[in-house]
N, C-alpha and C positions, 0 to 999 in steps of 0.2 A: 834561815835554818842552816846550820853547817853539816855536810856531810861527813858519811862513816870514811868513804873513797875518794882520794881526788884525783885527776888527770895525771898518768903518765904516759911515758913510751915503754911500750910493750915488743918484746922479741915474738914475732908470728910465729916460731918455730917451739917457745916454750910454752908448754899444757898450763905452766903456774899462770904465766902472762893471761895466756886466753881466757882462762878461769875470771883472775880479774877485771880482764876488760868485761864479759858478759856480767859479770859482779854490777859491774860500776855502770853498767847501760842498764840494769834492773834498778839500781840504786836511781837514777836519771828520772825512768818511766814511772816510780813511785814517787819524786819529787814532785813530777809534773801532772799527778794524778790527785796530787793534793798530798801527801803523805808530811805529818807533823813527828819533828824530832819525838822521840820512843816507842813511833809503831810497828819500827822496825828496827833490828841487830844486825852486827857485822856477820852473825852465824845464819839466819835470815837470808841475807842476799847471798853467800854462798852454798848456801841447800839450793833456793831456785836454779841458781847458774849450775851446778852441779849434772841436771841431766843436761842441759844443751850440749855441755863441754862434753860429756861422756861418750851422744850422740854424735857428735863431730870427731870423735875417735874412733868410733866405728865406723864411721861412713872413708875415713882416711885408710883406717887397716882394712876394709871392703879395696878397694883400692889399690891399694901396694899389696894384696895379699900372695903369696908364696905357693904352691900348692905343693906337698912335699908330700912324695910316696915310700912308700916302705922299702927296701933295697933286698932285689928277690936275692933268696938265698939259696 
């Protein structure tokens, strides 16, 4: 079966990157679940990866968050 993804190197720092590494580790877990060329889409494995990544943006902006108050007048 050839995949939709195939191995790259990924910048930690870029959202695009992480998106397709989780992409391509969903793509992996359905290979190895049994999954046969057309039961899944390239648009498919980036809807699932889609909340992780999102989740991991929030957990980072929780994080670095800023608390910025109003400037008394």
């Amino acid at each position: 079966m050839s995949r939709l993804l195939v191995a790259k190197e990924i910048n930690p720092l870029s959202i695009e990157d992480q998106w397709y590494k989780v992409a391509y580790n969903i793509e992996t877990f359905l290979i190895n679940a049994g999954a046969k060329e057309g039961d899944y889409t390239l648009v498919d494995l980036y809807s699932l990866a889609q909340s992780h990544v999102l989740e991991n943006i929030k957990e980072i902006n929780k994080e670095n968050a800023i608390l910025v108050y109003p400037n008394p007048s």
